[in-house]
C-alpha positions as CSV (number, residue, x, y, z in Angstrom):
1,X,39.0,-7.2,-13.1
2,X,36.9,-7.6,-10.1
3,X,38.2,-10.8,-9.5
4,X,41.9,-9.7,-9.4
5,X,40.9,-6.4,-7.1
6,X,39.0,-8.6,-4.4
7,X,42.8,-10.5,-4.5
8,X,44.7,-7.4,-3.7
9,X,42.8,-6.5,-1.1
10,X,43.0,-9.3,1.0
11,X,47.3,-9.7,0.7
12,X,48.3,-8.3,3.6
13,X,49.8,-5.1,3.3
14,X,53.5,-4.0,3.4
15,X,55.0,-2.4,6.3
16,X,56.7,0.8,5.5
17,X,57.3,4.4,7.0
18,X,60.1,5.7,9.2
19,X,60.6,4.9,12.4
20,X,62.4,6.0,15.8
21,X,63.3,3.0,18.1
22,X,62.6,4.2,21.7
23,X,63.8,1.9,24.9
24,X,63.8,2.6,28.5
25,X,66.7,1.4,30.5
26,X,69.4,2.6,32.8
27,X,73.6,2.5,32.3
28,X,74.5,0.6,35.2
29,X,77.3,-1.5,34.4
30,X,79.9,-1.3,37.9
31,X,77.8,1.5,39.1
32,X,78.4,2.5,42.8
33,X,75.7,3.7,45.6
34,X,77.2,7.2,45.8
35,X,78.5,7.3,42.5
36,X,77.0,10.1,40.3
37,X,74.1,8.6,38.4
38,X,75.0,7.6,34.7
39,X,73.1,8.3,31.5
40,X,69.5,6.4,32.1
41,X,66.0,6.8,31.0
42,X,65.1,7.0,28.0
43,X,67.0,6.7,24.6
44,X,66.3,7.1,20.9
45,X,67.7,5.8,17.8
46,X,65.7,7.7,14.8
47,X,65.4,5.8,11.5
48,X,69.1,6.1,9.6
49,X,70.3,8.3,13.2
50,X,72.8,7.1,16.2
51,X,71.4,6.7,19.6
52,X,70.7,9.1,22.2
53,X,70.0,10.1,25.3
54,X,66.8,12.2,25.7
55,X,65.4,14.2,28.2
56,X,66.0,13.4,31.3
57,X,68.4,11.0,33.9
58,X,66.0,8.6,35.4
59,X,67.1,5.4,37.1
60,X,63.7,3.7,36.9
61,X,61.3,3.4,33.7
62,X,60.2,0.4,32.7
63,X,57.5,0.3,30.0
64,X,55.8,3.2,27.0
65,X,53.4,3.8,24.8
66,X,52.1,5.9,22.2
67,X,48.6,7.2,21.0
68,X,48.8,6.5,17.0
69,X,46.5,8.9,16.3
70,X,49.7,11.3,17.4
71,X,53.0,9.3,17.8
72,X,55.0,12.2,19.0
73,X,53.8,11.9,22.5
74,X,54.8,8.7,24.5
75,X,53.5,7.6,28.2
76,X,56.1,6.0,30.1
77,X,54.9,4.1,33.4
78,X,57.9,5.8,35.6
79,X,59.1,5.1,39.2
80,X,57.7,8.3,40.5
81,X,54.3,8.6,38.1
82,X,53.3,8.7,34.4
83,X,55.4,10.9,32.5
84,X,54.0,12.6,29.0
85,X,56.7,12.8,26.9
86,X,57.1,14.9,23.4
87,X,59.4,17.1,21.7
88,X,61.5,13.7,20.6
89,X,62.2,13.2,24.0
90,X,63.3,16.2,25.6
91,X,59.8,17.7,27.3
92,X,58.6,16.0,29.9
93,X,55.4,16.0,31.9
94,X,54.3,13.8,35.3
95,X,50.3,13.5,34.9
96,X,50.4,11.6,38.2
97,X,50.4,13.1,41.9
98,X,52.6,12.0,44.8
99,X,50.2,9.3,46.2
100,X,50.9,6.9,42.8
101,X,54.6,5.8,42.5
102,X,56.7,3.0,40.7
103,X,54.5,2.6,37.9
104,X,55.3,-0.7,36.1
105,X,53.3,-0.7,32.4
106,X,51.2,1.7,30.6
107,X,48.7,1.1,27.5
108,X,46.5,3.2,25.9
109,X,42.9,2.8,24.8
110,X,43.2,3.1,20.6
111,X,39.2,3.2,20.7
112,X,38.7,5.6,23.4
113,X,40.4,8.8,23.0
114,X,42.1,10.5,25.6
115,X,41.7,6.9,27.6
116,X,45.2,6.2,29.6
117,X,45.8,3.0,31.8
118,X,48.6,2.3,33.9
119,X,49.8,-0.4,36.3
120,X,51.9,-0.3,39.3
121,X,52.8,-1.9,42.1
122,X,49.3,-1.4,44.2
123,X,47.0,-1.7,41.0
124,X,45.9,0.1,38.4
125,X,44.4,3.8,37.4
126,X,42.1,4.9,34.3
127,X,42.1,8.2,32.7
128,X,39.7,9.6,30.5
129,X,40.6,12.8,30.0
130,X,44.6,12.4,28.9
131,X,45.7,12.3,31.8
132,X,44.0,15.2,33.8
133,X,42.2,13.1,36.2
134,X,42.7,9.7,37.3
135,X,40.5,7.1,39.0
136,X,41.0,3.4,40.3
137,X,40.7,0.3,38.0
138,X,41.5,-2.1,39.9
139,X,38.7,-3.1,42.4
140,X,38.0,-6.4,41.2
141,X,41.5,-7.4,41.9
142,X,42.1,-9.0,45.3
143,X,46.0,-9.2,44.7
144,X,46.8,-5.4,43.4
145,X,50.4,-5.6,42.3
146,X,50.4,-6.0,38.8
147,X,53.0,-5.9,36.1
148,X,51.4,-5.9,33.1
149,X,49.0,-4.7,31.4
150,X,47.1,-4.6,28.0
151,X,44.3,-3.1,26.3
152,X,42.4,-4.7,23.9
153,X,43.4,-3.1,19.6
154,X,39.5,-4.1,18.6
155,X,37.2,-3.2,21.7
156,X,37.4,-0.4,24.1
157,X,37.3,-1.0,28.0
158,X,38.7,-5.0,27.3
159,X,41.7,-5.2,29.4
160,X,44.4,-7.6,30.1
161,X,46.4,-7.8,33.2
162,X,48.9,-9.7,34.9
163,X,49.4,-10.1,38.4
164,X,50.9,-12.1,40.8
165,X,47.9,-14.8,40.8
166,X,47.9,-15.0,36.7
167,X,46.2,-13.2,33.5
168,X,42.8,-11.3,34.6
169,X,40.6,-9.4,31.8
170,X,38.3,-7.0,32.5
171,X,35.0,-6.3,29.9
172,X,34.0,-2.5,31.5
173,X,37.2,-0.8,31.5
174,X,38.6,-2.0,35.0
175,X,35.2,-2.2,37.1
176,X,35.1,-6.2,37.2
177,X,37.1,-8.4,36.5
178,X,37.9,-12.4,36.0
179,X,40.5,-14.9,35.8
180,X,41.3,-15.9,32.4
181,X,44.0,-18.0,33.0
182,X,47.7,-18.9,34.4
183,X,46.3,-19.0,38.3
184,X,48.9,-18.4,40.9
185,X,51.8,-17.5,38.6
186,X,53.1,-14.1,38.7
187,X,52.5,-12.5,35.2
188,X,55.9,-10.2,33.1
189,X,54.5,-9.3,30.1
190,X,51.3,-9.6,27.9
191,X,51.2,-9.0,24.1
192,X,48.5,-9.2,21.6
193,X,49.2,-10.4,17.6
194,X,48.4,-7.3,15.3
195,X,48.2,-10.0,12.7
196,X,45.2,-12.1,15.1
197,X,43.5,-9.8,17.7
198,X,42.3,-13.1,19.2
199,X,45.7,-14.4,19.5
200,X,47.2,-13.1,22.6
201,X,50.9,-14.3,24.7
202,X,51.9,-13.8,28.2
203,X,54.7,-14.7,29.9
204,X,55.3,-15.1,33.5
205,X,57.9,-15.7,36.1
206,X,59.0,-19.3,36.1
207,X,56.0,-21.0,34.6
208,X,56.8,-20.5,30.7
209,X,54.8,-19.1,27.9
210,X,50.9,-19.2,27.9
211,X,48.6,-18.5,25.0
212,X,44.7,-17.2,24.3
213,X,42.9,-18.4,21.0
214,X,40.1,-17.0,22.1
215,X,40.8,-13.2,22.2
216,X,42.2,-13.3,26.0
217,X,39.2,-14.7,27.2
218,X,41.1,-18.1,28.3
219,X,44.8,-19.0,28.5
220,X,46.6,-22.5,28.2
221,X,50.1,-23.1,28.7
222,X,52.2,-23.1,25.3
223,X,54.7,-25.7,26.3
224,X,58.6,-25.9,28.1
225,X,59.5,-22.4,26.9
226,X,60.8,-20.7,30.0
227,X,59.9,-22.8,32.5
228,X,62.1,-22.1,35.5
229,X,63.3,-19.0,33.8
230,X,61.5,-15.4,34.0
231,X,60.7,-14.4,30.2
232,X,60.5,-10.6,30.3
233,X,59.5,-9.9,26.5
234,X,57.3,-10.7,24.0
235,X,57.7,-9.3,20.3
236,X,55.3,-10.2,17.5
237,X,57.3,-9.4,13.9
238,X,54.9,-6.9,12.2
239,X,56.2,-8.7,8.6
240,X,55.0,-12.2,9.4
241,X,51.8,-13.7,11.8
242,X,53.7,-16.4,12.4
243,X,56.9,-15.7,13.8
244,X,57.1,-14.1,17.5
245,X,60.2,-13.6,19.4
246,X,60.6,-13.9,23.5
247,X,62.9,-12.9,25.6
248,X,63.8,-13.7,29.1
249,X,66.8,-14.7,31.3
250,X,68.4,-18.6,30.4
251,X,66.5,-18.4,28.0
252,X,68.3,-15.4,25.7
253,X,66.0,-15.0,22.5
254,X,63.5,-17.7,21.3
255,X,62.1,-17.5,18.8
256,X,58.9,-19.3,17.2
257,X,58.0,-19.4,12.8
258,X,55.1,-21.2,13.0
259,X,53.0,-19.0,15.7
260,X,54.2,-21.0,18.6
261,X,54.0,-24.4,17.8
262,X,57.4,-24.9,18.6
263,X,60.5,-22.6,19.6
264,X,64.1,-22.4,18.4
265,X,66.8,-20.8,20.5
266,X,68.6,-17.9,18.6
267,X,71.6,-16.6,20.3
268,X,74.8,-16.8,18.1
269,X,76.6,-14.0,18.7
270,X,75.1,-12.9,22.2
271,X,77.7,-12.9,25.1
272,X,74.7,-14.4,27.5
273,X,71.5,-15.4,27.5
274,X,70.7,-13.1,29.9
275,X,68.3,-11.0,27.9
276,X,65.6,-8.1,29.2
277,X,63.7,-7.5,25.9
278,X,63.4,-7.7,22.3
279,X,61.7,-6.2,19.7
280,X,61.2,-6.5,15.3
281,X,62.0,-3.2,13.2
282,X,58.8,-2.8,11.1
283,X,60.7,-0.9,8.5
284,X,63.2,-3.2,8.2
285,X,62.0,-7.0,7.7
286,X,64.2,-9.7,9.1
287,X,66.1,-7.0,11.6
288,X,65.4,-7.9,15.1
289,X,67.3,-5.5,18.5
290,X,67.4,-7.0,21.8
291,X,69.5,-6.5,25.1
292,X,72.1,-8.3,27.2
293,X,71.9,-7.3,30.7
294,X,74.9,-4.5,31.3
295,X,76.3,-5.6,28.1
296,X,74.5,-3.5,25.0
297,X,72.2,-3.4,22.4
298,X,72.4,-6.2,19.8
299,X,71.0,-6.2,16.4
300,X,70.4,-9.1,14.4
301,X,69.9,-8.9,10.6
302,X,68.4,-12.5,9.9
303,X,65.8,-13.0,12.4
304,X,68.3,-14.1,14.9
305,X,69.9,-16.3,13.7
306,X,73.4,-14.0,13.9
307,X,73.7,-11.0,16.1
308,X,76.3,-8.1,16.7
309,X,76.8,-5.4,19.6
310,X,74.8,-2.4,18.2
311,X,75.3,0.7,20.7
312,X,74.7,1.8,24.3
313,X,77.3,0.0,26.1
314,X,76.7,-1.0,29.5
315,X,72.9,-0.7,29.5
316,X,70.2,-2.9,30.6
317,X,66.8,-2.1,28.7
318,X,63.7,-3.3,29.6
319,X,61.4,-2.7,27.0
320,X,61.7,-1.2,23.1
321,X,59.2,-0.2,20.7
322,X,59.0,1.2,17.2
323,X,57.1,4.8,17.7
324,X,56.0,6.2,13.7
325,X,58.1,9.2,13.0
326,X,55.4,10.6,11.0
327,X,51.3,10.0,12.1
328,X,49.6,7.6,9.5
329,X,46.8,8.7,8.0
């Protein structure tokens, strides 16, 4: 009996609950300077609901995220600050002052309550009281601009962040840091596996995929994926540890079963391959969403391997994430 219970716990368990699928993005299909600004911002399909629009119009969000411990507020990095978001989407908060402005990722400490970073185009800011009160993290960096930007799911104060002279990571929270890999390239996006907290992906502009092995201490390059092309999304499938998706412009969705040892173009069904981001429904195994640049949102029901238009026509969304309905316990 023993024998059979040490078994079950080490399966990996299911994925389940309800969730909604936020993205950030604008409507901007033959929009005119002048023209009255159409529906952008953020939107939100609930599990078994239609899209929305919630909250407010605003032309220029590009990245959120949520505290677990209570999914019903999300932190999007925002054009003019860090907005708190709650209420499903229609309350919203800046927790930034007029000296901090287009905000490019946000991530949140999951072993640090109340500990908030953001990036944007001159650096990167701490908080460690949710937001009240905000101070530089970013000293170590001689290149500020950064647009991305991780923290580690295991350690509090490990950071991640790309810049326009590659992947940096930081041990103390944003006081030093150190080059772990990807020198001179300018850094898109940075994701760490929930299956392998030592197994980490970035992307950058032009010079393909790279990968850590090492928690994030070190990254090598992953192969011809993207090279010449800007890959703007990295999605790791909550159902499997091996298979990852990436998204990026030429490149449409890519998508890898065997942890990226090699890469198989999926894009049957997509009117272009010019694609902003991507991202796995945890509830739903095998259904993957991604975008097509003033085209729509496209779902695909087999990992990729078919796709069909989906909803919000026109749109050009540059970053998705599952949010929990519900808080787990």
């Amino acid at each position: 009996m023993g024998r059979w219970l040490l078994v079950l716990a080490l399966l990996p368990l299911p994925v389940c609950g309800q969730y909604t699928l936020y993205t950030c993005g604008a409507s901007s299909k033959d929009y005119v300077v002048g023209a009255k600004l159409p529906a952008s911002g953020i939107f939100l399909k609930p599990a078994g609901g239609e899209w929305r629009h919630a909250g407010f119009n605003h032309p220029f969000i590009t990245a959120f995220d949520f505290d677990p411990r209570d999914p019903s507020v999300v932190y999007a990095a925002a054009g003019n600050g860090l907005l708190r978001i709650s209420a499903g989407g229609e309350r919203w908060k800046i927790l930034t002052g007029s000296d901090v402005t287009e905000l490019l990722d946000v991530s949140l400490d999951r072993n640090a309550p109340g500990t908030i970073y953001f990036s944007h185009t001159a650096g990167i800011q701490v908080s460690h009281d949710s937001g009240a009160t905000w101070h530089d993290a970013a000293s170590g960096l001689r290149r500020k601009y950064t647009a991305a930007l991780r923290v580690d799911s295991r350690r509090a104060g490990v950071l991640l962040a790309g810049t326009e002279q590659g992947v940096f990571r930081s041990e103390d929270g944003g006081k030093s840091w150190r080059l772990a890999g990807a020198a001179g390239l300018q850094i898109l996006h940075i994701e760490q596996s929930p299956h392998d907290a030592c197994y980490w992906l970035a992307s950058t502009e032009g010079g393909g995929l790279f990968d850590s092995n090492d928690c994030g201490v070190t990254f090598e390059s992953n192969g011809n994926l993207g090279v010449g092309r800007n890959l703007y999304d990295i999605a790791f499938d909550p159902a499997s540890p091996n298979r990852i998706a990436v998204a990026g412009w030429g490149t449409g969705v890519a998508i890898t079963e065997d942890r990226g040892k090699t890469w198989q173009p999926r894009n049957a069904g997509l009117p272009a391959t010019s694609v902003w981001s991507v991202a796995f429904d945890p509830a739903q195994p095998g259904r993957i969403y991604t975008n097509v640049h003033e085209d729509a949102i496209y779902l695909s029901p087999d990992n990729g391997r078919t796709w069909s238009k989906e909803g919000l026509a026109g749109s050009s969304i540059f970053r998705m994430k599952f949010v929990p309905e519900t808080p787990r316990q």
